[in-house]
C-alpha positions in Angstrom: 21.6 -28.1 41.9 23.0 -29.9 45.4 21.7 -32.8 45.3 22.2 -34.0 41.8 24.7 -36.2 40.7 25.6 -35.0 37.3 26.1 -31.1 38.8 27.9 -33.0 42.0 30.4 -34.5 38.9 30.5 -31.6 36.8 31.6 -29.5 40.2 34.3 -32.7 41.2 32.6 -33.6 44.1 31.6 -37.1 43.0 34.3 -38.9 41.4 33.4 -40.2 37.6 35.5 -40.8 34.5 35.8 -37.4 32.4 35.9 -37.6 28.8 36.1 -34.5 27.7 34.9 -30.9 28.6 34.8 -27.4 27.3 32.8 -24.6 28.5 29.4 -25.8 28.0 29.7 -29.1 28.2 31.1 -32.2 30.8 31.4 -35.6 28.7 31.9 -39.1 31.2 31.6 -42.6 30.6 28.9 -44.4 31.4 29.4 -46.8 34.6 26.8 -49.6 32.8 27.9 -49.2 29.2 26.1 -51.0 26.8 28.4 -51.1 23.7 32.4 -50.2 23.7 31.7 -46.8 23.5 28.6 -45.6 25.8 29.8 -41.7 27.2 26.7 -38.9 28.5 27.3 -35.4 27.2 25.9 -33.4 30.2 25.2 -30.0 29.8 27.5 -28.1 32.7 24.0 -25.8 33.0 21.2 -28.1 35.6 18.2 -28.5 32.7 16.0 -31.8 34.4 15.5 -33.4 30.9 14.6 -32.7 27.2 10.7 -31.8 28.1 12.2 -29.1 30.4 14.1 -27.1 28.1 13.6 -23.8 27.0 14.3 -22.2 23.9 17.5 -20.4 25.5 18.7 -24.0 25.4 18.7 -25.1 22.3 22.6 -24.2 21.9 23.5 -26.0 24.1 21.7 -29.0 23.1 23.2 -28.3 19.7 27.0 -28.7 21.0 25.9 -31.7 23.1 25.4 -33.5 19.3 28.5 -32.0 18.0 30.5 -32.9 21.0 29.0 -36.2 20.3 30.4 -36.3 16.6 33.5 -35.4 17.7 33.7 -37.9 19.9 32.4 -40.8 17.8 35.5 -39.3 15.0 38.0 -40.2 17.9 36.8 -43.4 18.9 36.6 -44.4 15.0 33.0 -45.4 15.2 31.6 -43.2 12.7 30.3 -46.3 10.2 27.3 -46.4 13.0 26.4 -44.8 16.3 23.5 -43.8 18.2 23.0 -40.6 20.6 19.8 -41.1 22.4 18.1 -39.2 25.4 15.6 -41.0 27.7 13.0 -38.9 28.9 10.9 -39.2 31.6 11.2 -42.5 34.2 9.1 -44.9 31.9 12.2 -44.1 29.0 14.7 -45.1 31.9 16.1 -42.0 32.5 17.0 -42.4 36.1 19.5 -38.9 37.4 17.1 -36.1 36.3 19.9 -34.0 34.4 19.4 -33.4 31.1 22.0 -36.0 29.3 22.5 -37.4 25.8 23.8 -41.1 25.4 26.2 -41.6 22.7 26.5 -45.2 22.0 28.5 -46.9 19.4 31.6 -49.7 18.5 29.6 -52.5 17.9 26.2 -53.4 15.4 23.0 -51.4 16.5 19.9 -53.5 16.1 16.2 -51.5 15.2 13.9 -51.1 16.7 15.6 -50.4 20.1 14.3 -50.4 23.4 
């Protein structure tokens, strides 16, 4: 998709700050984190958001939550983390690319939001 900016970072065209990637997936950090750790998994396929997904995606959306794990096993932060999507503009969900939100490294607080 040309003009968005999570296919535009997956591609290299738009600088970011890569985590990790693998085939299906592209993992950066967030530019406004809101706890230590706060990365997007993106899927490297264009899917808008959650709503929009088909049943062809739900691999896909799988690895996204074990890419997360993995991730929160690194950073040590598996006594508490939080992967989250937003969907739709009144969730906050702001580049229309389907992305999950892990967010951990510090106390989570319920209810969110």
């Amino acid at each position: 998709m040309p003009d968005c900016l999570f296919c535009n970072m997956i591609a290299g065209k738009t600088p970011c700050r890569k985590v990790f990637e693998d085939a299906q997936v592209f993992v950066i950090e967030d530019i406004r984190p809101q706890a230590p750790t706060h990365v997007l998994i993106l899927p490297k396929k264009h899917i808008r958001g959650l709503k929009e997904a088909q049943t062809e995606d739900a691999e896909i959306i799988g690895r996204m939550h074990l890419v997360a794990a993995q991730i929160a096993s690194q950073r040590g932060i598996e006594d508490g983390y939080r992967t989250v999507y937003n969907v739709g503009p009144r969730s906050g969900q702001s580049v229309f690319h389907l992305h999950l939100h892990l967010i951990g490294g510090r106390d989570m607080k319920w209810p969110p939001g």
